[in-house]
VMD Tcl script that draws the C-alpha trace (Angstrom):
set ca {
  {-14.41 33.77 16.63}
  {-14.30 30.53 14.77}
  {-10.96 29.48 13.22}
  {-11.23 29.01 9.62}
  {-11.21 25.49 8.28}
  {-9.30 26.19 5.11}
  {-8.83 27.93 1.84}
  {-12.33 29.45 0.60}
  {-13.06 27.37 -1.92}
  {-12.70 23.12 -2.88}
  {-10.26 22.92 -4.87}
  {-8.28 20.06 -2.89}
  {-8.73 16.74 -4.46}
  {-8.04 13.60 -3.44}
  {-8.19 10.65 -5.50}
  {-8.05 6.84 -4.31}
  {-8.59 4.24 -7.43}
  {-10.82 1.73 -5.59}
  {-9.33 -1.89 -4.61}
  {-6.90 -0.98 -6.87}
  {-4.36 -4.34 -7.17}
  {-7.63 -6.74 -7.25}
  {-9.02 -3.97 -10.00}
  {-6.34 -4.57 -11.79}
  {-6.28 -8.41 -11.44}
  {-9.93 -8.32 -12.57}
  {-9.06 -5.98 -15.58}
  {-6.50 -7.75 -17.02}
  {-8.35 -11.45 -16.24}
  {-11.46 -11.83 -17.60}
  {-12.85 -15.13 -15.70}
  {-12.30 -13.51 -12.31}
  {-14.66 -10.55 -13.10}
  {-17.31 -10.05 -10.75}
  {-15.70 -12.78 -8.53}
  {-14.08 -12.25 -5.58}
  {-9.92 -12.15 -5.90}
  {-7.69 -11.24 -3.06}
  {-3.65 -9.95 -3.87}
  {-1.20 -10.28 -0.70}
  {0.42 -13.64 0.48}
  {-1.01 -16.55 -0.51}
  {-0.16 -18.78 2.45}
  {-1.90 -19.38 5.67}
  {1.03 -16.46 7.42}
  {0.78 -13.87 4.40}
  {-1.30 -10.90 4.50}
  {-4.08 -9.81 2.85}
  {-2.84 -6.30 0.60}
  {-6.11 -5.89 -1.29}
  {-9.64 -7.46 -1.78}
  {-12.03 -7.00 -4.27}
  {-15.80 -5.80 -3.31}
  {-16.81 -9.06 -3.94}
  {-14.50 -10.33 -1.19}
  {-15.40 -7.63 1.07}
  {-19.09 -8.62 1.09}
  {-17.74 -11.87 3.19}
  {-15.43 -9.43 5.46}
  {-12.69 -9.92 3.99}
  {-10.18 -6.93 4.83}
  {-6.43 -5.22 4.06}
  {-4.16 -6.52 6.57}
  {-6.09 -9.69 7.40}
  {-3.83 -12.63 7.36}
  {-4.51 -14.87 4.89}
  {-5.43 -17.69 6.81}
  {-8.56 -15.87 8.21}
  {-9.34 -14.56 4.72}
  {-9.31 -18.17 3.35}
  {-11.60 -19.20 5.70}
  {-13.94 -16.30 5.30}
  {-13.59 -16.20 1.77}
  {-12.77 -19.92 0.64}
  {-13.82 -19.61 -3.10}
  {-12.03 -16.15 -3.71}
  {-8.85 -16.52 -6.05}
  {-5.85 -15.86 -4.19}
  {-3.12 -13.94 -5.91}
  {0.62 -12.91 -5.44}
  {0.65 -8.89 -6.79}
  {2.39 -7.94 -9.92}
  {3.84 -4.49 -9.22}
  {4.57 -3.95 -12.96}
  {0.80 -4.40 -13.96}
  {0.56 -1.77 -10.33}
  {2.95 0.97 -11.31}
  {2.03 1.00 -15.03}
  {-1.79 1.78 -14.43}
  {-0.29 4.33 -11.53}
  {1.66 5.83 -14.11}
  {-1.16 6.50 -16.21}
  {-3.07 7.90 -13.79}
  {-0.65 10.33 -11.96}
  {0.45 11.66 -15.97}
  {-3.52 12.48 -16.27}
  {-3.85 14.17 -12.76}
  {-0.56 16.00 -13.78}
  {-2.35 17.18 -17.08}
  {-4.98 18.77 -15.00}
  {-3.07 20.38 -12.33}
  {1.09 20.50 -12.09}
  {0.41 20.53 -7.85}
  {0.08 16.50 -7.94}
  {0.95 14.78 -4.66}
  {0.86 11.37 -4.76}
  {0.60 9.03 -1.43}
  {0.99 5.51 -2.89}
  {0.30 3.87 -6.22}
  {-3.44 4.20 -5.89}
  {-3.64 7.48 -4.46}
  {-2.57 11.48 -4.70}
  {-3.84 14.91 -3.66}
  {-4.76 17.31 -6.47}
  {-4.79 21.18 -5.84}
  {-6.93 22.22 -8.35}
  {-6.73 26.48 -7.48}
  {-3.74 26.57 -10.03}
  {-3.92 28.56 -13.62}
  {-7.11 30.60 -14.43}
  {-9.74 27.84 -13.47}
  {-13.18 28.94 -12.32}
  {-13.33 27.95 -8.15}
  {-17.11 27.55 -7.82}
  {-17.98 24.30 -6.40}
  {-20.22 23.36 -9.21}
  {-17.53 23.72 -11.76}
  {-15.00 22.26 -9.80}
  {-17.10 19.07 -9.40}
  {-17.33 19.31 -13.05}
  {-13.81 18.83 -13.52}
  {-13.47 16.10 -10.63}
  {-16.13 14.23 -12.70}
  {-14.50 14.14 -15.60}
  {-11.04 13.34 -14.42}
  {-12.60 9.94 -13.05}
  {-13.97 9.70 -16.69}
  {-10.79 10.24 -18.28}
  {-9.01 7.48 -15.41}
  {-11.52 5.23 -16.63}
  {-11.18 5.06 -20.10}
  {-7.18 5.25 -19.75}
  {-7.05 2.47 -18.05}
  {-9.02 -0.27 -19.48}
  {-12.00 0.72 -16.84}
  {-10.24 1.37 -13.59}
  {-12.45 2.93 -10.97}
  {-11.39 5.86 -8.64}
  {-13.10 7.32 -5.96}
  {-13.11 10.93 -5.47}
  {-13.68 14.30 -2.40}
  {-13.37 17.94 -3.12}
  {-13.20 19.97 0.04}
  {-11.29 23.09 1.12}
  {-8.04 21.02 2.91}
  {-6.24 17.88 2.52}
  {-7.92 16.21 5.61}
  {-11.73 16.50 4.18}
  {-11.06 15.44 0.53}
  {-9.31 12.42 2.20}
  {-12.43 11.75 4.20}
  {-14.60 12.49 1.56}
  {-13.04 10.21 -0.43}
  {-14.05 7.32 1.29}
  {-17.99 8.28 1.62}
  {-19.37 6.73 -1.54}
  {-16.88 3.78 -2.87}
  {-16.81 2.24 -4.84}
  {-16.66 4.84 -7.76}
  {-18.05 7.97 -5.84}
  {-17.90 11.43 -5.76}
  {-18.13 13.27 -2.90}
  {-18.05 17.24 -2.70}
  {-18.19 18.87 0.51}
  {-18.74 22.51 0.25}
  {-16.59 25.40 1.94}
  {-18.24 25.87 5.77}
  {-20.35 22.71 5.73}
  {-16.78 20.74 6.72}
  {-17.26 20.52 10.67}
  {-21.06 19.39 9.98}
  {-19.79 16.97 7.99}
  {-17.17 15.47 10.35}
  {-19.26 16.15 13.64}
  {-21.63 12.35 13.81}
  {-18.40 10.34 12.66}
  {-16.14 8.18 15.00}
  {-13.36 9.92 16.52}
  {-11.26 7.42 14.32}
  {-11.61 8.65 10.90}
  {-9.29 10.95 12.59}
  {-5.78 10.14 11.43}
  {-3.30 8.97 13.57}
  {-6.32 7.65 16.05}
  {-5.50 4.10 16.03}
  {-7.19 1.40 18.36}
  {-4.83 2.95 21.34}
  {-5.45 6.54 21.23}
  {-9.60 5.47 20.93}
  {-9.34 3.86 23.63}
  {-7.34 6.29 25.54}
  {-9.90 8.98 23.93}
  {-13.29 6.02 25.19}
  {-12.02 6.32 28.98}
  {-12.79 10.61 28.45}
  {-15.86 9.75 26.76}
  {-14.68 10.95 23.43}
  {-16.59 8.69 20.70}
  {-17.71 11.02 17.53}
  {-15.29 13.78 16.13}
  {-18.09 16.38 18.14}
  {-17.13 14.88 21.69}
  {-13.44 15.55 20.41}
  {-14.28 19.06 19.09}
  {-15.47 19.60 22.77}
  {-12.28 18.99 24.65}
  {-9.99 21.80 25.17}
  {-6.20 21.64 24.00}
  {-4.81 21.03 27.46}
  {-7.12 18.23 28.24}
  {-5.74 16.56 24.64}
  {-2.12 17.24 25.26}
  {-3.00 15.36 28.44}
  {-4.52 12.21 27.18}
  {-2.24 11.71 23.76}
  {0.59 14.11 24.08}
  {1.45 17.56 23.16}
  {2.16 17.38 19.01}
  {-0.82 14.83 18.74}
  {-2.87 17.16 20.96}
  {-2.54 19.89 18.89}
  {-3.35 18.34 15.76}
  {-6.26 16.45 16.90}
  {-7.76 19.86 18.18}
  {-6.89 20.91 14.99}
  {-8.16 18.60 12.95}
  {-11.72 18.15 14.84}
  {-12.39 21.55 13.61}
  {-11.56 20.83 10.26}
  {-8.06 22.89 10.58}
  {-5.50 21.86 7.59}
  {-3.64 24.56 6.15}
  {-1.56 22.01 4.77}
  {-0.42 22.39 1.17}
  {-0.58 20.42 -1.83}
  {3.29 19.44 -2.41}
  {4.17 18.43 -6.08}
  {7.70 17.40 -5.11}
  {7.61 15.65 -1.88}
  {10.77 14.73 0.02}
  {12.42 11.85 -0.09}
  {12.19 10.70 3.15}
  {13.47 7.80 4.87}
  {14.87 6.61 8.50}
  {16.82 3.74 9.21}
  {19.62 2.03 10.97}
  {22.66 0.01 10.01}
  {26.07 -1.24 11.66}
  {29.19 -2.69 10.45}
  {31.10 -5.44 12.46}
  {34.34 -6.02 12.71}
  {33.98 -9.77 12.87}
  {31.73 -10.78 9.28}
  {28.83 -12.85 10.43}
  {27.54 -16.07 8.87}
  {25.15 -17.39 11.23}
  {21.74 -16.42 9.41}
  {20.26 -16.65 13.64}
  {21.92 -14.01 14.39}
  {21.65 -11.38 11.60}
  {17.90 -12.16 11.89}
  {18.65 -10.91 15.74}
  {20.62 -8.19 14.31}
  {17.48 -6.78 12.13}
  {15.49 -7.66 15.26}
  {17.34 -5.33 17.33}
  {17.31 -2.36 14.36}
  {13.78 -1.98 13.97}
  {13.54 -1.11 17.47}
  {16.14 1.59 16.47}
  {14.03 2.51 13.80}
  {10.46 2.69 15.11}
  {12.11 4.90 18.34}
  {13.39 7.39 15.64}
  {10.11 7.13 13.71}
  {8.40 7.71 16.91}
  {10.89 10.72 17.36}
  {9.48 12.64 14.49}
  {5.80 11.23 14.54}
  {6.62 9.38 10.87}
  {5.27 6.35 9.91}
  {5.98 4.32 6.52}
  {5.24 1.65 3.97}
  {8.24 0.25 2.68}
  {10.68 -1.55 4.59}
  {14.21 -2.37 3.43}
  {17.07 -3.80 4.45}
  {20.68 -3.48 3.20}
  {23.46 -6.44 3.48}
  {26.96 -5.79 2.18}
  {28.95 -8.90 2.00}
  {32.94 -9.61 3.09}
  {33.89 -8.51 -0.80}
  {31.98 -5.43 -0.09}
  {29.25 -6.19 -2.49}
  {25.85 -4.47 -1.25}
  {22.61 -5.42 -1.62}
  {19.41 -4.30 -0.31}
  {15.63 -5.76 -0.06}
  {12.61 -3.97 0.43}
  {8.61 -4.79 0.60}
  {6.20 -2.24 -0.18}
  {3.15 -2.41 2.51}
  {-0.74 -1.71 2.18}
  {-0.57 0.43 5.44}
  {2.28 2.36 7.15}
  {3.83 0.84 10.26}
  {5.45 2.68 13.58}
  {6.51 -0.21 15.49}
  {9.13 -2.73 16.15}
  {7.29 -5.98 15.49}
  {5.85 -5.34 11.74}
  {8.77 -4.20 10.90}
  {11.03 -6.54 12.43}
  {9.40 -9.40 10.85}
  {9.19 -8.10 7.32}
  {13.29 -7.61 7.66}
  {13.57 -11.03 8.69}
  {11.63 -12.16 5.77}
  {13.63 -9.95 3.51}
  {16.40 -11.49 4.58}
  {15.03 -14.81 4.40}
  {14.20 -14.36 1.07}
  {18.19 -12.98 0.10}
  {19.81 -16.07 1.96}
  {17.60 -17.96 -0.59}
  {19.30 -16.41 -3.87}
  {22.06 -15.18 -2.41}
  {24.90 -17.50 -0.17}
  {25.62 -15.70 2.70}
  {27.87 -17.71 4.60}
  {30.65 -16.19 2.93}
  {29.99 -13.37 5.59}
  {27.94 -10.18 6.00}
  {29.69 -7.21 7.56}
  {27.16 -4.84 7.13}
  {23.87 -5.32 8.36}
  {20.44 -2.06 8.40}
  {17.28 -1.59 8.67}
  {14.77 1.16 7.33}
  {12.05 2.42 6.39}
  {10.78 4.46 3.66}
  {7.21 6.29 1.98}
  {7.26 8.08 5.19}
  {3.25 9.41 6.10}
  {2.55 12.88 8.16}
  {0.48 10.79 11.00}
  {1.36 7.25 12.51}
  {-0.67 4.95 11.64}
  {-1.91 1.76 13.33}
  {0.77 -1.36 13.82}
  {-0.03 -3.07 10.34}
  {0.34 -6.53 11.85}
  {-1.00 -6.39 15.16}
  {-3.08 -9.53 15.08}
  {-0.53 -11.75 12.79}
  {1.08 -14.66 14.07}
  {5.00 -14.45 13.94}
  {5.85 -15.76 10.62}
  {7.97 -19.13 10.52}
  {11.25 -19.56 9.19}
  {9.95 -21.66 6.25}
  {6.87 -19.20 5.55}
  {7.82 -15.54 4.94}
  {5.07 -13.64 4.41}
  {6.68 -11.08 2.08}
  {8.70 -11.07 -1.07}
  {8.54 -9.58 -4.24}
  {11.76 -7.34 -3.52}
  {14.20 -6.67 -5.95}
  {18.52 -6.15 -5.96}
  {19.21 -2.54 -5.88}
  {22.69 -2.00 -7.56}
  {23.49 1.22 -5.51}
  {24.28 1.39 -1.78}
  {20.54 2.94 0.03}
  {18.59 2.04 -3.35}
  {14.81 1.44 -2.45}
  {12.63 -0.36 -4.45}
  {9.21 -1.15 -3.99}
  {6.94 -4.88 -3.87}
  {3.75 -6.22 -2.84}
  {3.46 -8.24 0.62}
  {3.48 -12.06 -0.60}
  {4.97 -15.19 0.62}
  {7.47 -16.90 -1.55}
  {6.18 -19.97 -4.00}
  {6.56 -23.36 -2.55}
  {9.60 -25.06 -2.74}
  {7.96 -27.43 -5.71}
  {6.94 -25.04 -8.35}
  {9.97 -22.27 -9.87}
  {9.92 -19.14 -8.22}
  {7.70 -17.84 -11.41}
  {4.79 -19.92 -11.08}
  {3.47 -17.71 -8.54}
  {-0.47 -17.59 -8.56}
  {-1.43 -14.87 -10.27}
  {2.06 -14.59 -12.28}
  {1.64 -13.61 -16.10}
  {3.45 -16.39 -18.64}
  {3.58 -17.16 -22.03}
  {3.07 -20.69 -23.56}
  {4.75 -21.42 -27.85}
  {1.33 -22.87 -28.32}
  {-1.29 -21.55 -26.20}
  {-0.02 -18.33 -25.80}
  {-0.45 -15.78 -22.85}
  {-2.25 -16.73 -19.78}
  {-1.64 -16.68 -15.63}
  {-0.76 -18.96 -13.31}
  {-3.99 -20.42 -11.21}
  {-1.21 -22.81 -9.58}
  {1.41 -24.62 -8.81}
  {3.21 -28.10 -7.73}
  {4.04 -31.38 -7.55}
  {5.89 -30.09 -10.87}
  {3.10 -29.01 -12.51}
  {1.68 -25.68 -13.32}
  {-2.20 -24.88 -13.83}
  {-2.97 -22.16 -15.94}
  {-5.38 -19.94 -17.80}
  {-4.75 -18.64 -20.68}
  {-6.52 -15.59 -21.44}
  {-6.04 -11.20 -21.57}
  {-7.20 -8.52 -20.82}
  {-8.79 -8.29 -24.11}
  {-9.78 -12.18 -25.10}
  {-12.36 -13.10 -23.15}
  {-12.50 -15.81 -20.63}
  {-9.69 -18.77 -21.76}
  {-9.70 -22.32 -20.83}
  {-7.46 -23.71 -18.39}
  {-4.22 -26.57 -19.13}
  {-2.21 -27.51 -16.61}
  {1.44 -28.30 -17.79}
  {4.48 -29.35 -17.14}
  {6.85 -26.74 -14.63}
  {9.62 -27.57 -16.72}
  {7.81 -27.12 -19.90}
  {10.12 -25.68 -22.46}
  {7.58 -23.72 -24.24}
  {6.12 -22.32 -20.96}
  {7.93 -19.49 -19.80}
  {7.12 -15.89 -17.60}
  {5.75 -13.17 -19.44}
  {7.26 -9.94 -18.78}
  {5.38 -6.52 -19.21}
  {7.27 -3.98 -21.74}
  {8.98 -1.43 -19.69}
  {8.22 0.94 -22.97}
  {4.51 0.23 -22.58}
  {2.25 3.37 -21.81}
  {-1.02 2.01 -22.17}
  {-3.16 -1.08 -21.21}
  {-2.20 -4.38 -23.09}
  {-4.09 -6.95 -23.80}
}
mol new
graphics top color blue
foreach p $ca { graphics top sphere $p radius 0.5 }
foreach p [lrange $ca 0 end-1] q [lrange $ca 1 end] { graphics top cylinder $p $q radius 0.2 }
display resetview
């Protein structure tokens, strides 16, 4: 008898607001509408976080190193994030998905599950899809034209996939019992936790489409990927995800940290230090099948004041070497505000936003960054021991222009009044001056050390889209 794929009806939503830090770049900067704009690292050893459609049309990808995307994509604009322009329009979005449902789980900034069989609502599929349709409406308008793409489906797994079907701006409803149909002709990768190694592991048995997976038994998975990853790929092939909607997820996070009873100055060696404790961390990670997005590390000095960095990824990572090097740049990035020689006796690693399934090794095909270009930054003090906070991968500005004439940065000019920076260097600092709301704006370039040019900070009272 056939196992049942899920609840009866689809009332699992999931939402995804598509390319969501270029969408917001384009929203809030009129001239780059319709143009291609990539958000990540600007310099040749960043990484790529998000590109717009328009940059995706020339194959430019998430977790592309900047260097190829440059070369792909030459005329794009090329912008360091702004997670305050990010977790604003996130805000808005998760309050209206909480208006509509109090079971609101959300993933990342641009993403949540929705379980919509709460309260007295009608569970046909037709009205259902009536509500889905008019949440993306409501997104829309609430955030000065924000796109999201949505699936309906009976479990957590098929909304997710359904999600992706018709992007940008989709909806995509996959009725109860039509779910293993659905999944049958697609690659045995939209499967997830089926990375480039357990495909290929999953070739060599001639598994290609979900269908060849549906046909192997569980003993022949548990042979080729292991016995928990077995189970739920036989699982999952069949469309099996009891899993529950979780309002309150918890707080999960695994990481490693030592004090020494000698303080260390030599910057070498705490960057071996890190080295050595995301090992630690991806064997523990590995331990519990975890993988997660933001990695942070935590330096207390010799007067016992602690500090921690963290970067906020586009994809979970498992492994040593992504997260190695984005601890090493993290601490690259402290020794630059912060003196260190003074002595560090407390050195950790860890990492946080912890996902169900491991996920692919983020930076598999990036070069190992050089001391002098980090490829991520954007990560803020914490004032309490453990404190994580959250940024988007980006390299630090060059050593010419002030560490706020990032490209892509928001400012504010006596006479010309707001704008973003295109550029910067050679102490001067190109920008355009123009909102959300004004239009395209012309372009000065200025002095850095303009006095009436200064950064432009978003009101932390703000609950709507400024222009």
């Amino acid at each position: 008898m056939p196992v049942p794929p899920g609840r009866p009806h689809a009332s699992v939503l999931h939402l995804d607001l598509d390319a969501f830090f270029a969408a917001v770049e384009q929203r809030d900067k009129p001239s780059l509408r319709g143009r291609p704009v990539v958000v990540g690292g600007v310099g040749n050893r960043g990484v790529v976080a998000t590109a717009s459609y328009e940059a995706r049309v020339f194959g430019v990808r998430s977790a592309m190193s900047t260097r190829e995307a440059r070369a792909r994509c030459p005329h794009a604009a090329y912008l360091r994030g702004r997670f305050d322009a990010y977790r604003e329009a996130s805000g808005i979005v998760m309050g209206i998905l909480r208006e509509v449902s109090p079971l609101v789980e959300p993933l990342s900034l641009d993403e949540a599950f929705v379980d919509l069989a709460v309260g007295e609502r009608d569970l046909a599929t037709d009205a259902l899809a009536e509500v889905a349709e008019a949440l993306r409406v409501r997104v829309a308008d609430a955030t000065g034209g924000l796109t999201a793409s949505v699936g309906l489906a009976s479990s957590k797994f098929v909304a997710k996939v359904a999600s992706d079907l018709d992007k940008p701006d989709g909806l995509v409803v996959v009725p109860p019992g039509t779910e293993r149909e659905l999944l049958r002709p697609m690659a045995v990768t939209v499967i997830p936790g089926v990375g480039p190694a357990t495909a290929e592991r999953l070739r060599r048995a001639g598994v290609r489409t979900v269908a060849d997976l549906e046909g192997l038994s569980v003993d022949e998975l548990v042979r080729q990927v292991g016995r928990a990853h077995g189970r739920t790929l036989f699982d999952l092939a069949r469309a099996v995800d009891p899993r529950p909607v979780v309002a309150e997820r918890e707080a999960k996070s695994v990481s490693v940290e030592s004090t020494y009873e000698t303080d260390h100055t030599d910057l070498d060696v705490m960057s071996d230090i890190l080295t050595r404790q995301a090992s630690g961390v991806a064997r523990r990670l590995a331990d519990v099948g975890l993988s997660g997005r933001t990695v942070t590390i935590k330096v207390r000095l010799a007067d016992f004041t602690t500090l921690n960095r963290s970067a906020t990824l586009p994809a979970p990572v498992d492994t040593p070497g992504p997260i190695a090097r984005v601890a090493r740049t993290l601490l690259l990035d402290l020794a630059r505000e912060v003196d260190l020689r003074g002595g560090v006796r407390l050195l950790g690693v860890g990492v946080a936003g912890l996902a169900d399934w491991v996920q692919d090794d983020l930076f598999s095909t990036v070069d190992e960054p050089a001391p002098d270009e980090p490829t991520t930054a954007e990560a803020e003090t914490a004032e309490t021991p453990g404190d994580v906070d959250t940024g988007t991968p980006s390299p630090v500005p060059e050593p010419t222009a002030p560490p706020e004439w990032v490209p892509g940065a928001d400012v504010e000019h006596d006479v010309h009044g707001r704008g973003w920076v295109w550029g910067a260097g050679r102490g001067l600092v190109t920008v355009r001056f123009e909102t959300a709301t004004s239009g395209p704006g012309p372009v000065r370039s200025l002095a850095a050390d303009d006095p009436a040019l200064r950064p432009w900070r978003r009101p932390s009272s703000t609950t709507g889209v400024d222009g």
